[in-house]
C-alpha positions as a printed NumPy array, in Angstrom:
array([[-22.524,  -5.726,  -8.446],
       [-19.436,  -3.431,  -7.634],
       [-18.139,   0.264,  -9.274],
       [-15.863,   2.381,  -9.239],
       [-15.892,   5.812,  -9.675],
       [-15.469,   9.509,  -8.428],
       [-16.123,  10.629,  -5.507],
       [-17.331,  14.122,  -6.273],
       [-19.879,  15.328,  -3.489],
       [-19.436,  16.329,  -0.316],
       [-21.539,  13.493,   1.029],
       [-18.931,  10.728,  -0.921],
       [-16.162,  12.529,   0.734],
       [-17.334,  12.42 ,   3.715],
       [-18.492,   8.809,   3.416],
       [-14.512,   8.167,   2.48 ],
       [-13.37 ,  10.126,   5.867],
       [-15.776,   8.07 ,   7.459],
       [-14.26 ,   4.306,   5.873],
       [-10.651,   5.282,   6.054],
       [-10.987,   6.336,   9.945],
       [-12.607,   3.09 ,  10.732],
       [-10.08 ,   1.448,   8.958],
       [ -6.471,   3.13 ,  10.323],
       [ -8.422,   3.885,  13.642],
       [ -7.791,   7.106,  15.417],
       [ -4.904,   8.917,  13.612],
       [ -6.324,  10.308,  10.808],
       [ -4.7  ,   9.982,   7.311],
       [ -6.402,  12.174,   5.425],
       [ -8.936,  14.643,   6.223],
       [-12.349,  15.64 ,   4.075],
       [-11.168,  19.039,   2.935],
       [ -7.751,  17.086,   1.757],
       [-10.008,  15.051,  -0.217],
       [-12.256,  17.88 ,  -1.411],
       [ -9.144,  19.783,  -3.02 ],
       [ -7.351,  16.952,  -4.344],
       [-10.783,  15.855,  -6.034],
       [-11.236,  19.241,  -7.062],
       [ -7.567,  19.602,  -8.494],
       [ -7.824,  16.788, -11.205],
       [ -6.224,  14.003,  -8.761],
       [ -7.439,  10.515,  -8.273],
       [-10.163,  10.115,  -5.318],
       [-12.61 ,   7.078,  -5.693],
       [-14.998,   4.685,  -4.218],
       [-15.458,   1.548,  -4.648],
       [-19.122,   0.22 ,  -3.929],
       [-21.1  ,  -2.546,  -3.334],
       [-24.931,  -3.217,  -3.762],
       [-24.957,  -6.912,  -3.323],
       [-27.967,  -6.71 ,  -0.814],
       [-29.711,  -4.385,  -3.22 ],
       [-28.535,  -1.128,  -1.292],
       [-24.992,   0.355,  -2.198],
       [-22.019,   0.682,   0.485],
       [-18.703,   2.222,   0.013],
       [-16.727,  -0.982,   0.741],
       [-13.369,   0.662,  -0.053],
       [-11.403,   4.061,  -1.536],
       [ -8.135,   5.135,  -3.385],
       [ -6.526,   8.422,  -3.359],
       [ -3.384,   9.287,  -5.37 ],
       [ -1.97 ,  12.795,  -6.538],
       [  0.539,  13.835,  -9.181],
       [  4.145,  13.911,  -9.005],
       [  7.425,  15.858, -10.219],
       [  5.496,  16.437, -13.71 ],
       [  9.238,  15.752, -15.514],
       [  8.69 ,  12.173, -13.863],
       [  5.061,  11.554, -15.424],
       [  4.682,   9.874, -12.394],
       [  1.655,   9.996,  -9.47 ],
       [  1.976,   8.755,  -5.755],
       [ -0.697,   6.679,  -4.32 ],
       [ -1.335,   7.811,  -0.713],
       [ -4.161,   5.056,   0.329],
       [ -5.604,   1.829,  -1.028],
       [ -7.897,   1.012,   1.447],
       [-10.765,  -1.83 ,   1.564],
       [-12.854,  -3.22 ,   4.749],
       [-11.348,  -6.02 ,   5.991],
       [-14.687,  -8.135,   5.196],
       [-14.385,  -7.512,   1.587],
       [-10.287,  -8.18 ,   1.398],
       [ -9.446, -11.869,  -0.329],
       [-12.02 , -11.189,  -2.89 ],
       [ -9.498,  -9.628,  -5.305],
       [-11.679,  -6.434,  -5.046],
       [ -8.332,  -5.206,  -4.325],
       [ -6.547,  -5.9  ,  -7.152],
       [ -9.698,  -4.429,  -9.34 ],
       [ -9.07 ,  -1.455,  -7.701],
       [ -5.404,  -0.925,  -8.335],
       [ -5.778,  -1.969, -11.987],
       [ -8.489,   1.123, -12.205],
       [ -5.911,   3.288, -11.005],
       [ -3.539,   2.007, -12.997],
       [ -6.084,   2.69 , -16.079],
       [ -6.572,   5.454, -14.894],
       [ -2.988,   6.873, -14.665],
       [ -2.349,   5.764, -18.619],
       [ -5.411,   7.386, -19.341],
       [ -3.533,  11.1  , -18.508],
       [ -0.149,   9.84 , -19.787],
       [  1.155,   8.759, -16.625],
       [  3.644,   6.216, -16.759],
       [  4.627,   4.891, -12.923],
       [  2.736,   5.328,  -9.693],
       [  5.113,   4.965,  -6.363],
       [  4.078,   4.473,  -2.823],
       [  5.228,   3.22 ,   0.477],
       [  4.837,   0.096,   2.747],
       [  5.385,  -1.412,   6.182],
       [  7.982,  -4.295,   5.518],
       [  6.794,  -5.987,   8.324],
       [  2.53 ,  -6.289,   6.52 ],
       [  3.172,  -9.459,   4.634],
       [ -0.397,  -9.517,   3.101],
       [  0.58 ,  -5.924,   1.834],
       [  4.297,  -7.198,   0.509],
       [  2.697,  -9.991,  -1.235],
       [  0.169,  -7.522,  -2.964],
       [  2.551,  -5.62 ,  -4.022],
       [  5.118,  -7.263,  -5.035],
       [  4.078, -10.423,  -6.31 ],
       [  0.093,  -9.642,  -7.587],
       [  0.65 ,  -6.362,  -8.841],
       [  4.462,  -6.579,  -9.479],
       [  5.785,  -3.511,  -8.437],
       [  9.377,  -2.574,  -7.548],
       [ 10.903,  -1.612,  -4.24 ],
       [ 13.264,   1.363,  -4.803],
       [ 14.297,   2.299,  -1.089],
       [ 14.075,   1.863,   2.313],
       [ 13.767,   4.114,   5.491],
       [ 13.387,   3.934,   9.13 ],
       [ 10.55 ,   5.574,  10.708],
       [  9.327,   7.314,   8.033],
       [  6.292,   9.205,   9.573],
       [  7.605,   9.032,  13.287],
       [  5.441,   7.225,  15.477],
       [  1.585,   7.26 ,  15.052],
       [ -1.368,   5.233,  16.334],
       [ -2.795,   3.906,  12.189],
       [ -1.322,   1.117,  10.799],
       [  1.472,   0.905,  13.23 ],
       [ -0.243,   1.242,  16.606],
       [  2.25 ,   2.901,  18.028],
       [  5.001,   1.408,  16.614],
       [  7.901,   3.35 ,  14.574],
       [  6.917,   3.394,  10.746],
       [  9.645,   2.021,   8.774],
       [  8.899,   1.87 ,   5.494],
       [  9.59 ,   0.268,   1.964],
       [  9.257,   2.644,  -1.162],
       [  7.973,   1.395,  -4.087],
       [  7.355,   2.069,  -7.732],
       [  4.824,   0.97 , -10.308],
       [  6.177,   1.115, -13.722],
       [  2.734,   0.673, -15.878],
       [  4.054,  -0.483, -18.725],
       [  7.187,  -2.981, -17.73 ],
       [  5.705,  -5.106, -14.333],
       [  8.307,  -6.265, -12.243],
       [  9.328, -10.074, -12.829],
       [  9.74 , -12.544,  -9.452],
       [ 13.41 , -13.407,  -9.511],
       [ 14.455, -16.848, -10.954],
       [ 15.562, -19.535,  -7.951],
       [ 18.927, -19.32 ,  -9.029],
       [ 18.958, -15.818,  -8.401],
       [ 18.023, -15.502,  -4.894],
       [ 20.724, -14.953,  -2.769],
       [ 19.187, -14.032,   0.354],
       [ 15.773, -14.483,   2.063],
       [ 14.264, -12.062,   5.151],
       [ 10.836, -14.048,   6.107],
       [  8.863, -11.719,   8.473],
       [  5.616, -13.015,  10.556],
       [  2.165, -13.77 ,   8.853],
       [ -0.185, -11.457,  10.508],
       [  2.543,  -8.51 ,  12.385],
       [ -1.229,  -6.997,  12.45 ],
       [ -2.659,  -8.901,  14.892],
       [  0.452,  -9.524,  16.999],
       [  0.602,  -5.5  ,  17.542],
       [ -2.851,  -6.213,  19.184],
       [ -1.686,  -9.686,  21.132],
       [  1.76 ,  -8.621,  22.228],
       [  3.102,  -5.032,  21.037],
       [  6.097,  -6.049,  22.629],
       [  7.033,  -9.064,  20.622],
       [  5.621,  -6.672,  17.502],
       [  8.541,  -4.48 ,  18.019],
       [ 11.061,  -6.68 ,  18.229],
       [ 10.241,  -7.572,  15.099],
       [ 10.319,  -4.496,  13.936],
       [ 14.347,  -3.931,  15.16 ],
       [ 14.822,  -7.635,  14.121],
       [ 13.996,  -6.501,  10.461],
       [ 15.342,  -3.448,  10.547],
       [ 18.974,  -4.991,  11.228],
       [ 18.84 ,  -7.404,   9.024],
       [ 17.343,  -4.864,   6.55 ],
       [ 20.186,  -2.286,   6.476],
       [ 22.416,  -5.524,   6.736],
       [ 21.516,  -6.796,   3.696],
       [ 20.765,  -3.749,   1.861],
       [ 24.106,  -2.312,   2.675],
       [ 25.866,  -5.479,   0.896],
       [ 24.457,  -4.07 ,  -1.871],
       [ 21.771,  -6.499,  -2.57 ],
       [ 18.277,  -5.782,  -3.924],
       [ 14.362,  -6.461,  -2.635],
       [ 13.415,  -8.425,  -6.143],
       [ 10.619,  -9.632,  -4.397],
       [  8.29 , -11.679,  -1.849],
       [  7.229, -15.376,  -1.246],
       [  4.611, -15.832,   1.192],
       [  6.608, -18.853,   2.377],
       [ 10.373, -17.6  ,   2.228],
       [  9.714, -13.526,   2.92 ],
       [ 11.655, -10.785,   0.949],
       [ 14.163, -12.527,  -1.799],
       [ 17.069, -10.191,  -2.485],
       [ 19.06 , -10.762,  -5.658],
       [ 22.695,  -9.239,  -6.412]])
């Protein structure tokens, strides 16, 4: 059995510090107090948790805050699951409690950002939960050991609108395709190197294609990013 729900003690925020540094790995991307006061404030701090074995585990959290209120919108800072419990569609459940979540206060769209490169993340995104990318920019953060080891963090933005889910682009449609590697995750581990060249690789054709004024309509694990006119 799995819930969901607040994490409001101390010892649950600490728990979350705990899961989201072994997760991103040294550089920190959020710290306990940050979670205390955004818990605290009314924002959106959870756990997920599993008691399969009979004892419970934290297994996975999600933290987003509110936006420009004139936007009724919130930004999700970190979805984050242990790798042993990802493929289950644990998180997918989580999202959709978020998203439940957000209508629940009137909320209508959630944005966050991406690394284009992370196709497991681009398929998530785009395709499961059917959001829309709005923008992108290079090296977003600068350069930090997490989810980039090292690398410069170019990112995709993208925004949830709740109540009208994005649509995958008919075939006809597609004018362009940018495929990027199936696992850029565990090439940054194998050979950094060839991980970065990827990274200026799709950052060329990126700006290329963006600058032609075609869209990101969405992402096929097979053919990468499809762009539309």
């Amino acid at each position: 059995m799995r819930t969901i729900r607040d994490l409001d003690t101390v010892e649950l925020i600490l728990d979350a510090q705990a899961l989201l540094d072994s997760i991103r790995g040294p550089e920190r991307v959020i710290d306990a107090g940050t979670l205390r006061a955004l818990q605290q404030s009314g924002n959106y701090v959870v756990g997920l948790f599993d008691d399969e074995d009979g004892t419970e585990k934290m297994v996975g959290a999600s933290i987003a805050f509110f936006g420009e209120p004139a936007r009724r919108a919130m930004h999700s800072h970190i979805t984050a699951l242990l790798p042993e419990y990802r493929g289950r569609g644990w998180g997918r459940e989580l999202k959709e409690h978020q998203r439940q979540w957000a209508f629940s206060r009137d909320v209508g769209r959630i944005t966050w950002t991406f690394d284009p490169l992370v196709a497991r993340n681009a398929h998530f995104f785009l395709t499961v939960l059917r959001a829309h990318v709005t923008g992108y920019s290079v090296n977003r953060y600068g350069i930090f050991g997490g989810g980039d080891a090292g690398d410069e963090s170019d990112r995709l933005d993208v925004e949830w609108a709740l109540a009208e889910l994005a649509k995958p682009p008919a075939d006809d449609a597609v004018a362009e395709t940018l495929q990027i590697p199936s696992d850029i995750e565990a090439m940054r581990v194998s050979d950094p190197d060839a991980a970065h060249e990827w990274r200026l690789r799709l950052r060329g054709e990126m700006e290329e294609l963006l600058g032609r004024g075609l869209r990101i309509a969405g992402f096929d694990v097979n053919r990468g990013y499809l762009f539309t006119e």
